[in-house]
C-alpha angles and dihedrals in degrees: 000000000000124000129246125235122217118233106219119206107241108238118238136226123290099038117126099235090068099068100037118092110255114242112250102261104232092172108091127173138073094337096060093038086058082043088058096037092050090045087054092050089049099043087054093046088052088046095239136141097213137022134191121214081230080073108061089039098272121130093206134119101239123105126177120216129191112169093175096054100227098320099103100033086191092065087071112132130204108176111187118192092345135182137185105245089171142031129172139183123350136272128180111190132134130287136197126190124197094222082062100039118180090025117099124169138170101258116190109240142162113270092218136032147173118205132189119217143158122232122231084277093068094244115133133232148135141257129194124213140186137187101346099008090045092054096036083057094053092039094058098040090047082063102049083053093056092253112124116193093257084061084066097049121090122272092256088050094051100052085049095056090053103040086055082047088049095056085043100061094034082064087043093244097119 
């Protein structure tokens, strides 16, 4: 019997959660790899390509990443208790997060980067990514520390952003 994979409801900004550090996660087994597996599936159902445990309420350092959006299923990512060790160059491109729908802005990134992870085993090794999965990367990591992409715009940009949430959620649309 297959089993059957839990659609988590992608928490919105301003919950608390968001902007507090994850714990490290130190339990690793069954119960993290249906974690990861669960994040994926929710992650796909919110059309996303990452998603933070912080997102889906849960103060933990593990993030999923799929760039490719289901097309190369090898380029899966599960990052447990992850942390940048290298950036290089600059990029500056838009980003969208699933806990601020409707809301996009250029965010100043590097354009490469080299992260060092452990797997739901609990074994330990690094990835490299440049353009999208750098900043995916970035992106994903940025949340399990409490920063959410708005934290990185200019002043200007970011009373903008909530004012436009504010209104959102005014007209019950946030």
């Amino acid at each position: 019997m297959a089993k059957k994979t839990k659609i988590y409801e992608v928490v919105k900004y301003p919950d608390p959660v968001l902007a507090k550090r994850g714990e490290d996660v130190t339990e690793f087994g069954e119960e993290l790899k249906t974690l990861a597996d669960d994040m994926f599936e929710s992650m796909y159902a919110a059309q996303g390509i990452g998603l933070a445990a912080p997102q889906i309420g849960l103060s933990k350092r593990i993030t999923v990443i799929d760039v490719s959006f289901k097309k190369e299923p090898a380029d899966k990512l599960v990052l447990v208790n992850p942390e940048i060790i290298e950036r290089e160059g600059k990029q500056f491109e838009e980003e969208g997060c699933l806990s601020l729908p409707e809301i996009r802005e250029k965010v100043h990134r590097a354009a490469k980067v080299k992260v060092r992870a452990q797997n739901v085993q609990g074994e330990w090794f690094e990835v490299e990514g440049e353009e999208l999965l750098s900043r995916a990367l970035q992106h994903e990591i940025d949340h399990l520390d409490g920063v959410l992409f708005i934290d990185r715009l200019s002043r200007l940009k970011r009373d903008l952003v909530h004012r436009k949430i504010k209104k959102m959620q005014k007209n019950g649309e946030w």
